[in-house]
Backbone atoms as SQL, in Angstrom:
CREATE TABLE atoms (id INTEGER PRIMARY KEY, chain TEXT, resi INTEGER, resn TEXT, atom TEXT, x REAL, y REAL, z REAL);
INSERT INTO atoms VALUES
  (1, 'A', 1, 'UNK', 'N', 0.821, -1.193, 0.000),
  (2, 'A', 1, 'UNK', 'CA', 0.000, 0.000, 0.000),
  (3, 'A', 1, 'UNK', 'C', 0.866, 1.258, 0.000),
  (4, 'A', 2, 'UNK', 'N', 2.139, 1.108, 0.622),
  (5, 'A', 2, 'UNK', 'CA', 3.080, 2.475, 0.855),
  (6, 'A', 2, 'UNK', 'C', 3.687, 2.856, -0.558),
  (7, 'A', 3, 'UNK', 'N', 3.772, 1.603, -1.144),
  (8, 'A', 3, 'UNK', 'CA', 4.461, 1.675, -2.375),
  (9, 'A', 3, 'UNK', 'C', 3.334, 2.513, -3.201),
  (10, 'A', 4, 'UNK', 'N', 2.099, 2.068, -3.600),
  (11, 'A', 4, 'UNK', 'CA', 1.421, 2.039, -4.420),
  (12, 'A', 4, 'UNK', 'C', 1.440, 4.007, -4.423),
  (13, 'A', 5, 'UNK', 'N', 1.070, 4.213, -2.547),
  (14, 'A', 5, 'UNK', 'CA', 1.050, 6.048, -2.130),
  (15, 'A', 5, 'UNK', 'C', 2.115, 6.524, -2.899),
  (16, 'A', 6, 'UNK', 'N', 3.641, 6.134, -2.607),
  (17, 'A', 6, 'UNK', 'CA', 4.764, 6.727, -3.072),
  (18, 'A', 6, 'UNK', 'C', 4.103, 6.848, -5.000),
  (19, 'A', 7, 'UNK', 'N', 3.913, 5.788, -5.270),
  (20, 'A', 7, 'UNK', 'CA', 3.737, 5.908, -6.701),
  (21, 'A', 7, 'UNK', 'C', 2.745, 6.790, -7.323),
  (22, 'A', 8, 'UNK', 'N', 1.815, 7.123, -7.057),
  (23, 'A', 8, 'UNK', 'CA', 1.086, 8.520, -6.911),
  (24, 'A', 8, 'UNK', 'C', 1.242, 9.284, -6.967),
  (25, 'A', 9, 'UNK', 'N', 1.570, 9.803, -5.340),
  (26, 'A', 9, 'UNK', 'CA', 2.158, 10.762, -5.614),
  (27, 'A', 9, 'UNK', 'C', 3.700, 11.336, -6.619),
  (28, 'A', 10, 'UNK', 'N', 4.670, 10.176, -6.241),
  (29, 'A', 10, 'UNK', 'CA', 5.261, 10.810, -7.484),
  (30, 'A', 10, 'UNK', 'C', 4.791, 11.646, -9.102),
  (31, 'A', 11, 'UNK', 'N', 3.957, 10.550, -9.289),
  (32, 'A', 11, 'UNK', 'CA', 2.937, 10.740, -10.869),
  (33, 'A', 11, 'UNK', 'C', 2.288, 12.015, -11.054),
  (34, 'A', 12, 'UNK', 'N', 1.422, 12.580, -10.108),
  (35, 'A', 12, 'UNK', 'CA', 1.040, 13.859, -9.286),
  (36, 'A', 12, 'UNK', 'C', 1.860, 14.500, -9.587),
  (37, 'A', 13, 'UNK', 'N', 3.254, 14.816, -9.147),
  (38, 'A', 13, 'UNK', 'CA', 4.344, 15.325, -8.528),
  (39, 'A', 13, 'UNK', 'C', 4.841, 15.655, -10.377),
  (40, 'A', 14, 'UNK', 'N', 5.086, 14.609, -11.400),
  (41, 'A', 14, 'UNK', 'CA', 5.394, 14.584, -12.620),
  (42, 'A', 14, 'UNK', 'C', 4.668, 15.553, -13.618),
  (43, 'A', 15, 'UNK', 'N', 3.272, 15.076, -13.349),
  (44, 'A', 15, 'UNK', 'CA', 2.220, 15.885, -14.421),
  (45, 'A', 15, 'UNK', 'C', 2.081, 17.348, -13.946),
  (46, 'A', 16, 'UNK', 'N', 2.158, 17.390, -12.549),
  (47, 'A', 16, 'UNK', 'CA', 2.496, 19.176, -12.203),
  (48, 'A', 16, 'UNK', 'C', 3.700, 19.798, -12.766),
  (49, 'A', 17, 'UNK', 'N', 4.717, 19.247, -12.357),
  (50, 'A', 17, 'UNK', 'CA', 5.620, 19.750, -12.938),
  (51, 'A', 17, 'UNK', 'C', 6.021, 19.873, -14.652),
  (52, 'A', 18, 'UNK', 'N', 5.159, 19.045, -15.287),
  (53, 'A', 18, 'UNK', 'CA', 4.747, 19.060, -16.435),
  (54, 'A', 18, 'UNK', 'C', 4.347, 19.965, -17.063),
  (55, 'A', 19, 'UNK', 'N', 2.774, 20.145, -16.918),
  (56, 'A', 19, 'UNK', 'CA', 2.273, 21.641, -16.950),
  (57, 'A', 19, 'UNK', 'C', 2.772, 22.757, -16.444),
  (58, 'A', 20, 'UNK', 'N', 3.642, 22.844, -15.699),
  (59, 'A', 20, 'UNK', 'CA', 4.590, 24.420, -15.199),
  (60, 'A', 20, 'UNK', 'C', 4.925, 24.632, -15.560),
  (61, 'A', 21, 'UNK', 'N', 6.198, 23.711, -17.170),
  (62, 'A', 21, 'UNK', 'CA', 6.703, 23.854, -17.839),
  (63, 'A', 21, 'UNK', 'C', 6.245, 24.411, -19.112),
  (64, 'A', 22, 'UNK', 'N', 5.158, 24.353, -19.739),
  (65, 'A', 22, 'UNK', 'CA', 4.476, 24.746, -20.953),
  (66, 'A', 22, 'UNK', 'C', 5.163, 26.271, -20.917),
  (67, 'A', 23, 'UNK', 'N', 5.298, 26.287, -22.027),
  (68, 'A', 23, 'UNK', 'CA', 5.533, 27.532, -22.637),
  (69, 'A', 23, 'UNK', 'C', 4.240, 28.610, -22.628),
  (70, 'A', 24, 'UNK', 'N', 4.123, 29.812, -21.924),
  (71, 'A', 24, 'UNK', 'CA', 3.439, 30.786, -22.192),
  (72, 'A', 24, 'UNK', 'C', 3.235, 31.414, -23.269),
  (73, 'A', 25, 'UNK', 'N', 2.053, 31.888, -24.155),
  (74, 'A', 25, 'UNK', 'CA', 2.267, 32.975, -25.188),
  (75, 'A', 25, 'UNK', 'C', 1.269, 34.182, -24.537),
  (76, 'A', 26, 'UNK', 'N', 1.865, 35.708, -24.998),
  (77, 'A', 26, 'UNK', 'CA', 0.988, 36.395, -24.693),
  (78, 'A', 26, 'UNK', 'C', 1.312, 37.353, -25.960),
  (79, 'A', 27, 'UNK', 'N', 0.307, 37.599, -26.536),
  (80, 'A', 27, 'UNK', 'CA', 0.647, 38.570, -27.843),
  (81, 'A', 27, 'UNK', 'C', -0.542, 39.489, -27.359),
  (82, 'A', 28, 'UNK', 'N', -0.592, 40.441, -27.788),
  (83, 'A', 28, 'UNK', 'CA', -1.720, 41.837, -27.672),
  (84, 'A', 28, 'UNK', 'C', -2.031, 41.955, -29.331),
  (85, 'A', 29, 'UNK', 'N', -0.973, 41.151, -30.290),
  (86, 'A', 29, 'UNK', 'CA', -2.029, 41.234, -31.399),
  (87, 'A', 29, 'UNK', 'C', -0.992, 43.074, -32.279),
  (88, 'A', 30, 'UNK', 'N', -1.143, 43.062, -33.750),
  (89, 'A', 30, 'UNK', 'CA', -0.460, 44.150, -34.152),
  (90, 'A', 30, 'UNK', 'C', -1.012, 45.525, -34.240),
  (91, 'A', 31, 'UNK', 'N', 0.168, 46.317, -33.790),
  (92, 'A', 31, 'UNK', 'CA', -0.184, 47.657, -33.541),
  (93, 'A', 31, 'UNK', 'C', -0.945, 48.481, -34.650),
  (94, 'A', 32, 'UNK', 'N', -2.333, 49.078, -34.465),
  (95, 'A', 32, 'UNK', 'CA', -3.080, 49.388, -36.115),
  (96, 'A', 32, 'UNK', 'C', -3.064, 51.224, -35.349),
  (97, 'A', 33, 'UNK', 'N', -2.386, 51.507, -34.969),
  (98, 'A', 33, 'UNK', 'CA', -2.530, 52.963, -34.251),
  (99, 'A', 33, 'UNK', 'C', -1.843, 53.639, -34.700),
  (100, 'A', 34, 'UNK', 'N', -1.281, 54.972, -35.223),
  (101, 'A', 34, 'UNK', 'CA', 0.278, 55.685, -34.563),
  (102, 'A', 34, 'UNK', 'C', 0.061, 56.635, -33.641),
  (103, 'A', 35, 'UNK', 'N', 0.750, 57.081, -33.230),
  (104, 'A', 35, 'UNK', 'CA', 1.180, 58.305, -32.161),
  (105, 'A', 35, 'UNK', 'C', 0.183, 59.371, -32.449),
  (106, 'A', 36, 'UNK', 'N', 0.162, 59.408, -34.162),
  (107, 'A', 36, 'UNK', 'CA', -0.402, 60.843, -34.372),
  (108, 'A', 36, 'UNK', 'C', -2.058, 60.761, -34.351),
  (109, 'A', 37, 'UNK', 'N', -2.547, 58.990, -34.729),
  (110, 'A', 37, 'UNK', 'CA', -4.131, 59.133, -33.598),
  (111, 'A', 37, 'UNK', 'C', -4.405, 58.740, -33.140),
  (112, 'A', 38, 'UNK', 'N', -3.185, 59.265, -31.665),
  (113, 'A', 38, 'UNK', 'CA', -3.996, 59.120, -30.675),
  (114, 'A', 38, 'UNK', 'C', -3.393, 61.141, -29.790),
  (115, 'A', 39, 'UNK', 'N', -4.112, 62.181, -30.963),
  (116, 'A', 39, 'UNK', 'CA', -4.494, 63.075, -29.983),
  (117, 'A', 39, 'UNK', 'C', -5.245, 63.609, -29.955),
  (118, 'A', 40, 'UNK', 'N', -5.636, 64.804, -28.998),
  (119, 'A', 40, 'UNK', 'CA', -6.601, 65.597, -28.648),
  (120, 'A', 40, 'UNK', 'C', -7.729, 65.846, -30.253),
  (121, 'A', 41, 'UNK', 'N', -8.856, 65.603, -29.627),
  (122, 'A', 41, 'UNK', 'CA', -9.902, 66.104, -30.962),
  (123, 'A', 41, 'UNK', 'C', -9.817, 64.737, -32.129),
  (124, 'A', 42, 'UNK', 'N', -8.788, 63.712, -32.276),
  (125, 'A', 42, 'UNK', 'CA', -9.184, 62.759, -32.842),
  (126, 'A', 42, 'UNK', 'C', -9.615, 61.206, -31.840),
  (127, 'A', 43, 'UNK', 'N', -8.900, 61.042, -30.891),
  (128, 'A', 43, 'UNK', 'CA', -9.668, 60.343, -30.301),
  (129, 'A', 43, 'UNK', 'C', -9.603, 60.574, -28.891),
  (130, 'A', 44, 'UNK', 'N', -9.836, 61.801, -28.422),
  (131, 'A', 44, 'UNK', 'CA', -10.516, 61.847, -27.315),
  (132, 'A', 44, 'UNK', 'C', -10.284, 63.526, -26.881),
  (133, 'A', 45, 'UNK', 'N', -11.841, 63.993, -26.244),
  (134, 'A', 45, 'UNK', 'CA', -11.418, 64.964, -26.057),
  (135, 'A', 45, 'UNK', 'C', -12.145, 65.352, -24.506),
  (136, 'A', 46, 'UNK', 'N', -11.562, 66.195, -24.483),
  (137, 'A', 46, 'UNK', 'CA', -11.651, 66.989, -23.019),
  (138, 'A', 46, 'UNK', 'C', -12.264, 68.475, -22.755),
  (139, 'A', 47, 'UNK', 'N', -13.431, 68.032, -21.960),
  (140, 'A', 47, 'UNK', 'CA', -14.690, 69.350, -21.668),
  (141, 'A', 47, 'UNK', 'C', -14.184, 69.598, -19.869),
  (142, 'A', 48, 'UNK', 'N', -14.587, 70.747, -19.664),
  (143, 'A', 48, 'UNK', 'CA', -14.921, 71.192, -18.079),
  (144, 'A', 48, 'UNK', 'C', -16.442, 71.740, -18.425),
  (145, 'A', 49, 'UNK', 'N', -16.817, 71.201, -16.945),
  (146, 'A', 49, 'UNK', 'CA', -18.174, 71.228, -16.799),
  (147, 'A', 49, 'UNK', 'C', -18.433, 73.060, -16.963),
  (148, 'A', 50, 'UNK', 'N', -19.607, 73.502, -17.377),
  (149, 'A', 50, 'UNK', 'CA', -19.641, 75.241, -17.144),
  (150, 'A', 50, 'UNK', 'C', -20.091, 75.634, -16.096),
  (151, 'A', 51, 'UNK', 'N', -20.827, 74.464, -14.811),
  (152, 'A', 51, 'UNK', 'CA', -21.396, 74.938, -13.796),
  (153, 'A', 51, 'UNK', 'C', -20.188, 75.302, -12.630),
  (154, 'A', 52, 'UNK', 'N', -19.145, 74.036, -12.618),
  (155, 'A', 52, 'UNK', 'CA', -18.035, 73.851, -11.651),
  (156, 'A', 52, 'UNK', 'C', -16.489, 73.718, -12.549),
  (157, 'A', 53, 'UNK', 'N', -16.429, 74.746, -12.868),
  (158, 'A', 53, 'UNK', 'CA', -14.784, 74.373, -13.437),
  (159, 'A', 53, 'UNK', 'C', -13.854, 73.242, -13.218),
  (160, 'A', 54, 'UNK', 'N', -14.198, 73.099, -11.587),
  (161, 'A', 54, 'UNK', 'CA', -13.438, 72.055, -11.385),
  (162, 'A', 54, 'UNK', 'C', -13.925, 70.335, -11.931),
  (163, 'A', 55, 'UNK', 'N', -14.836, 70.259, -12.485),
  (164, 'A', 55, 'UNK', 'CA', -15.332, 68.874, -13.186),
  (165, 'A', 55, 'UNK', 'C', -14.811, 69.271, -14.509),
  (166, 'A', 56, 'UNK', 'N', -13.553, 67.884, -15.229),
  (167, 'A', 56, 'UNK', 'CA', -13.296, 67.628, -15.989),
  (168, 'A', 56, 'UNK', 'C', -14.032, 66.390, -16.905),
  (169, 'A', 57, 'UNK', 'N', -14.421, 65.998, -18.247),
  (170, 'A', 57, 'UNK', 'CA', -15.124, 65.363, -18.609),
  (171, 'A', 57, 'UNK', 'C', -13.907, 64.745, -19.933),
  (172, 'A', 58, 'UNK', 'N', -13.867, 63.496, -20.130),
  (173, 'A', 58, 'UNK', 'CA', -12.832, 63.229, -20.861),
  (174, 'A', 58, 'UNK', 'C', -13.867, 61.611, -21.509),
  (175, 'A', 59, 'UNK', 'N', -13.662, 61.924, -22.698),
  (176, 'A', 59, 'UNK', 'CA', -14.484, 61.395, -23.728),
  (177, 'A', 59, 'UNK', 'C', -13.671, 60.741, -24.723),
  (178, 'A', 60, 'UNK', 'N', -14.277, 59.442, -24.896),
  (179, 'A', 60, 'UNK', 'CA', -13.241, 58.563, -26.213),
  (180, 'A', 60, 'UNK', 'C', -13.886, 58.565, -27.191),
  (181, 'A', 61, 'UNK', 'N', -13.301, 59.117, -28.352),
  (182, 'A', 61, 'UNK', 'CA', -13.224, 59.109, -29.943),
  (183, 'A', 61, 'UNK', 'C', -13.250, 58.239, -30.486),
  (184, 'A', 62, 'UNK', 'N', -12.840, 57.153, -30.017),
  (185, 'A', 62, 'UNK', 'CA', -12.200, 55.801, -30.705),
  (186, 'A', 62, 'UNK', 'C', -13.414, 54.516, -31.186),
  (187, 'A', 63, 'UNK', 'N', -12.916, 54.109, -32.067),
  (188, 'A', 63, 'UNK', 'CA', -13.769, 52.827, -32.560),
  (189, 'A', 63, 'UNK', 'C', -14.230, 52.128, -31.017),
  (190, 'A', 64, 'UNK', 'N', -15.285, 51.133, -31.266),
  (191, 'A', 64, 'UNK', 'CA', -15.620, 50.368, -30.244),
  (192, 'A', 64, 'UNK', 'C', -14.832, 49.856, -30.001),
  (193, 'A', 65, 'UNK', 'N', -13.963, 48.753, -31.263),
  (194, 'A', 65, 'UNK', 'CA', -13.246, 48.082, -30.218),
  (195, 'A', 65, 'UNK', 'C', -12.248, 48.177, -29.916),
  (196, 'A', 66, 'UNK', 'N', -11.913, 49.468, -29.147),
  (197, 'A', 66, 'UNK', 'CA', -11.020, 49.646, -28.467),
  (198, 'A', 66, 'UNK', 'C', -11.619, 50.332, -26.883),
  (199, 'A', 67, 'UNK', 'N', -10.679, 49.831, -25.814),
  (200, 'A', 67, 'UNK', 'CA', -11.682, 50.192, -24.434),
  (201, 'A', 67, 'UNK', 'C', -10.366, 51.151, -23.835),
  (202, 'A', 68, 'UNK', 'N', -11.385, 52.237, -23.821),
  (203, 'A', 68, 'UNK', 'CA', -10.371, 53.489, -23.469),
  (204, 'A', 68, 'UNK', 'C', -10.096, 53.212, -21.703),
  (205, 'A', 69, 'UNK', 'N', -8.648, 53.525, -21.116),
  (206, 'A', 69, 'UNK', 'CA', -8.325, 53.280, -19.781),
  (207, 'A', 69, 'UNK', 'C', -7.926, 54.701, -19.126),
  (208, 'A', 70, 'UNK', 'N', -9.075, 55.556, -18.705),
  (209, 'A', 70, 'UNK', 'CA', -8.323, 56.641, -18.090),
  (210, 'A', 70, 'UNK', 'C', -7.749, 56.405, -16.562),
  (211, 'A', 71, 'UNK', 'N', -7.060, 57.180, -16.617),
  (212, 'A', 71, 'UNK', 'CA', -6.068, 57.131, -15.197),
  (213, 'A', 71, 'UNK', 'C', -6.131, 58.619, -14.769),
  (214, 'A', 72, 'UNK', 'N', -6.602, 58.419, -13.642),
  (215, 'A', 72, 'UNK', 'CA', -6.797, 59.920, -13.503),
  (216, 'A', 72, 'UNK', 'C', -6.558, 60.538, -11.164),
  (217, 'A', 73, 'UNK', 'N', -6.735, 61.155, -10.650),
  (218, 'A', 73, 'UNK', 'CA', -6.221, 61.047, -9.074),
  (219, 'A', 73, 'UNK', 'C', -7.272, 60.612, -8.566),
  (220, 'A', 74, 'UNK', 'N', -8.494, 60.079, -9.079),
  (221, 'A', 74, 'UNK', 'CA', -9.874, 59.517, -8.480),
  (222, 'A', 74, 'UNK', 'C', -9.405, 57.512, -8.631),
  (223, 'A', 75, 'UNK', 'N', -9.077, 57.414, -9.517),
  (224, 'A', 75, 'UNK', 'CA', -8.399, 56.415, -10.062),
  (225, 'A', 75, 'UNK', 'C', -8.641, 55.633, -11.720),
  (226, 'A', 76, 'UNK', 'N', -9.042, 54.536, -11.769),
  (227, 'A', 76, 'UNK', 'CA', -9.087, 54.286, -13.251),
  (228, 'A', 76, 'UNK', 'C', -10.660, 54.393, -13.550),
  (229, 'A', 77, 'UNK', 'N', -10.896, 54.168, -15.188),
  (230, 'A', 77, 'UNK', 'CA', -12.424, 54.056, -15.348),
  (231, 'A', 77, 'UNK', 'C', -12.182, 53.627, -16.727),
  (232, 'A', 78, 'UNK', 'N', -12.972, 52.620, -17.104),
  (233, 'A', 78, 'UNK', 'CA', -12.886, 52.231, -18.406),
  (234, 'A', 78, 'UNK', 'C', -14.050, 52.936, -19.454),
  (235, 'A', 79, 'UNK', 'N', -14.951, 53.729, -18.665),
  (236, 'A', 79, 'UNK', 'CA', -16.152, 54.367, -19.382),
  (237, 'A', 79, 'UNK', 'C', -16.337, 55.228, -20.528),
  (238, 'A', 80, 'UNK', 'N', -16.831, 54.967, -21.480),
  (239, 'A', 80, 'UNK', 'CA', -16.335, 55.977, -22.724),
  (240, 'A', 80, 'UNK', 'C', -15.948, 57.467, -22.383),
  (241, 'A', 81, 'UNK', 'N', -16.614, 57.529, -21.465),
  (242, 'A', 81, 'UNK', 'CA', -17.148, 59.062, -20.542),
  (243, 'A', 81, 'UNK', 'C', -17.270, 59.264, -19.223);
């Protein structure tokens, strides 16, 4: 019976370490953007509210499928708006 445990678990012990080994891929896929659109007035632009100056409103331009990530001192928001 001790044998049979040892043999188990070794096997266990094999196929984990098996799968740890697989090679990862991570691609994001090719860049269809340049630098020049992505600025102000082509894909995304930026209002202040007229009641409170201090409310900024920041709006994505961009095709659907792309999911705009603002970062901002409130923190992130993926919302078009």
């Amino acid at each position: 019976m001790k044998k049979i445990l040892h043999a188990v678990m070794a096997l266990i012990a094999l196929m984990t370490m098996a799968g740890a080994c697989s090679p990862e891929k991570y691609a994001l896929g090719e860049i269809d953007l340049s630098p020049a659109q992505l600025t102000e007035g082509k894909s995304y632009r930026i209002e202040h509210d007229a009641n409170n100056p201090n409310i900024v409103y920041l709006t994505s331009l961009m095709d659907p499928k792309y999911t705009a990530l603002w970062e901002h001192p409130q923190g992130r928001s993926q919302d078009k708006r």
